[in-house]
N, C-alpha and C positions, 0 to 999 in steps of 0.2 A: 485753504483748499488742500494742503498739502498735510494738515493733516488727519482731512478725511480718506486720504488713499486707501491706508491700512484696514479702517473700517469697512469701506465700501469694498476692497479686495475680498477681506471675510467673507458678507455677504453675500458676494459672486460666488465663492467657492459653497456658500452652503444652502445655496441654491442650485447650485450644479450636482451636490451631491443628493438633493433632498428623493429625486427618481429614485435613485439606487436603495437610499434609507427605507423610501415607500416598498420598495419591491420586496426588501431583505425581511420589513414587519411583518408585510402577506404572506410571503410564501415561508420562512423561518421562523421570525418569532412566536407569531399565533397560533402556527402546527405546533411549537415546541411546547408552550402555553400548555393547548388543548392535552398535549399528552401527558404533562406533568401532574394535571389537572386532574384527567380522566385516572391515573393511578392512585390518586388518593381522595379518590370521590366514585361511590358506588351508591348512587342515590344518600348518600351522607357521609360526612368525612369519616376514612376509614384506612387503618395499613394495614388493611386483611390483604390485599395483594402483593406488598412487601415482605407478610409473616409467611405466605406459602408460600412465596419464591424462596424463601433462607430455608425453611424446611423443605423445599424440591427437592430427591434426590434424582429426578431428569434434567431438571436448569446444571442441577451442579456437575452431571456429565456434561452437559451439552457445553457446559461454562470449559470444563476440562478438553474436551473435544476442539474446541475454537483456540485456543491458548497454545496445545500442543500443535494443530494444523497449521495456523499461524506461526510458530516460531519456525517451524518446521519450514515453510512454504520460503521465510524471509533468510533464513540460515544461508538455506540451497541456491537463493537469488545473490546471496553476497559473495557467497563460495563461487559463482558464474559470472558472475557482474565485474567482479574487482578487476580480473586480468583482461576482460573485454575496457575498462573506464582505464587501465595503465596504458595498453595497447593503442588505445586512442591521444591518449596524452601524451603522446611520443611521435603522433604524425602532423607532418607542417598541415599549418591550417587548412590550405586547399583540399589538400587529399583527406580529412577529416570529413567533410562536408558529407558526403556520398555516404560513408558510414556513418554520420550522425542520422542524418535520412533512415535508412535502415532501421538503426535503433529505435526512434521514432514511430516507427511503422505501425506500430501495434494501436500507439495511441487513435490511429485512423480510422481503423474497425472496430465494430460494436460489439461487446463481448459476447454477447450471446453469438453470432454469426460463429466467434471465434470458438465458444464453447462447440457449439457442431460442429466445427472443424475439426476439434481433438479428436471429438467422438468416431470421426473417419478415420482418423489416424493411429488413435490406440484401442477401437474397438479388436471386439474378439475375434472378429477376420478382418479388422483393420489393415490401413496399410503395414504396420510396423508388425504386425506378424503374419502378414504374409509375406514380406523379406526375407526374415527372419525362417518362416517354413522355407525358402528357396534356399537361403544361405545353408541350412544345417538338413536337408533334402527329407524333411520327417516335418508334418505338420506340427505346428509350433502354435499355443493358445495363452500366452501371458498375460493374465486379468489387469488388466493398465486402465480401465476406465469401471465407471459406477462401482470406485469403493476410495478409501483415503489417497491411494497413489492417484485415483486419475483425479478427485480434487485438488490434491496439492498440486502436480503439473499443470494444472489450471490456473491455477490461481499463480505459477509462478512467472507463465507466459503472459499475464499482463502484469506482476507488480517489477521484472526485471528491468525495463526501461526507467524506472523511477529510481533503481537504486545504481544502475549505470551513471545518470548524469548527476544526481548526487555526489557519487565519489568520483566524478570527470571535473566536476568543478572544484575541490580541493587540490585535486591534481595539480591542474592547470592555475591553479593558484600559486604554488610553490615554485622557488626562485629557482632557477634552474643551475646558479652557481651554487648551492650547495654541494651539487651533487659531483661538480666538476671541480669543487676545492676537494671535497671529500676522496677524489679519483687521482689527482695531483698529488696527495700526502700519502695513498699508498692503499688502499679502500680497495677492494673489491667489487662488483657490480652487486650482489649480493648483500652486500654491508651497508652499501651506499643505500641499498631498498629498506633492509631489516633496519638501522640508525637513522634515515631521514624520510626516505619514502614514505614509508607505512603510519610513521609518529604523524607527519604532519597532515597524514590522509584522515586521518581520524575522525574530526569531526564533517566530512562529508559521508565517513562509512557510521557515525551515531546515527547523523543527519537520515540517510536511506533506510537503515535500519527500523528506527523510529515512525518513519512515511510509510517501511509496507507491512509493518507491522499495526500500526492502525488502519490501514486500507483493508490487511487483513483480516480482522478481527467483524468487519461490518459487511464482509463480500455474502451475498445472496445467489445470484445468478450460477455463478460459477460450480458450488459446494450441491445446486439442487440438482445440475445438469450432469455432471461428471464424479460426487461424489456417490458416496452409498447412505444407505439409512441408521446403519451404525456411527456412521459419521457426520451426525446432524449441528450444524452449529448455528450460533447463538439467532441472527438473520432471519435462517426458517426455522426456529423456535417461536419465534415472535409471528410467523406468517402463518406458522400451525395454531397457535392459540386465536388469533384473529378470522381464519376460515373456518377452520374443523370445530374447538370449542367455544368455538365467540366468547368468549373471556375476556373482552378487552380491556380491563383494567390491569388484568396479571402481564399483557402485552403490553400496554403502555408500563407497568412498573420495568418490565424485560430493557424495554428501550431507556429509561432511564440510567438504568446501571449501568447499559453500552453504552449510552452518551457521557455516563461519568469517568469512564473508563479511557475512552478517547480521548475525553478533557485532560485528564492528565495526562497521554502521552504527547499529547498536542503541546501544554505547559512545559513538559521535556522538549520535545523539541526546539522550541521558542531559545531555551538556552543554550541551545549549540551554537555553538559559534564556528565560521568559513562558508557564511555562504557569500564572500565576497568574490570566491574563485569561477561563481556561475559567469560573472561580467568577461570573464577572461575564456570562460568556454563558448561563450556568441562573439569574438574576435575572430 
């Protein structure tokens, strides 16, 4: 009897998993299937939609447009994020709480809601320049939405949260005597950050990096609502060839490359290493 346990545990377990495997074939594998499918099958196998994507000179703006918005979008979340993820790694648990909430917050609302939110706020009589006409007593019109800035602003107010608890949870990973031997032999606060801080924060700032930099590269909603048309990326490339030219095999080849693309930074990812210091940011 003893030693069917092992067996009959398996079993349990792969039965309890078999809903989730059914779910993930329906809705993932078969969509994926069909697209890989449909790009190299136009009523007969064919990488006619493969050769005029490499010859595109639109996919290869549009590929250029996404890359630069993207690094762009994840740069300014890291440069924002890092001193909000230290600031929080330095408060006792309790009083963290409240501001993790906060941080949080975005994930709560649905991006489009949040997408017209911007639009109130950095439209052309938006709130933020009518402030700004009151602040400087001369009406004020700084173009902040439907072109790259108000895309990237967009898209940074939802991917910031992801790259906050990314690099909270390195943080709060790290032994906190380092920093208090390093203080003891004569360190500066300063030194103590640039020599131990920063080194061992690293890989939750790959970590975040990586996360919204793939987030980035696949955002839709955001880039059609707030960006402009010179600033079309890869998403509604794919939703222009599928509406406007029904082309869908040149869309389904589109989607492929951006799933290849993902895949590898996904595979990056995977090799980072600290994300042990997450268990230590839910303390």
């Amino acid at each position: 009897m003893a030693e069917d346990t092992p067996y009959l545990g398996r079993m349990v377990g792969l039965a309890l998993l078999m809903p989730m495997a059914l779910l993930l074939a329906i809705f993932f594998v078969w969509p994926l299937g069909q697209t890989i499918w449909q790009s190299i099958h136009d009523g007969t196998y064919t990488l006619r939609a493969y050769r005029d994507l490499l010859s595109s000179s639109l996919f290869l703006k549009v590929l250029q447009n996404t890359f630069a918005i993207s690094a762009t979008a994840t740069l300014v979340s890291l440069i924002a994020g890092y001193p909000v993820a230290l600031h929080l790694s330095r408060l006792d648990p309790a009083k963290r709480v409240p501001y993790l909430v906060m941080v949080m917050l975005p994930f709560w609302t649905s991006v489009l809601v949040k997408s017209f939110a911007l639009t109130v706020l950095l439209g052309y009589d938006g709130v933020i320049n009518n402030l700004l006409s009151w602040i400087w007593g001369a009406p004020v019109h700084i173009p902040l939405v439907f072109n790259r800035v108000g895309a990237i602003l967009g898209m940074i107010n939802y991917l910031l949260p992801f790259m906050i608890l990314s690099i909270l949870g390195s943080l709060l990973a790290q032994d906190t005597n380092l920093g208090r031997a390093a203080e003891v032999m004569g360190a500066s606060r300063f030194t103590v950050f640039r020599r131990i801080t920063l080194p061992l924060s690293m890989p939750g700032v790959l970590a975040g990096v990586l996360i919204n930099f793939t987030l980035s590269i696949g955002m839709y909603i955001t880039p059609a609502l707030l960006g402009g048309r010179q600033d079309m990326m890869v998403a509604n490339l794919i939703d222009f060839y599928t509406r406007q030219t029904l082309d869908w095999p040149l869309a389904s080849a589109i989607s492929v490359v951006l799933l290849a693309i993902s895949g590898v930074l996904v595979a990056m990812l995977g090799r980072v290493r600290g994300g042990g210091g997450m268990k230590e940011m839910a303390r």
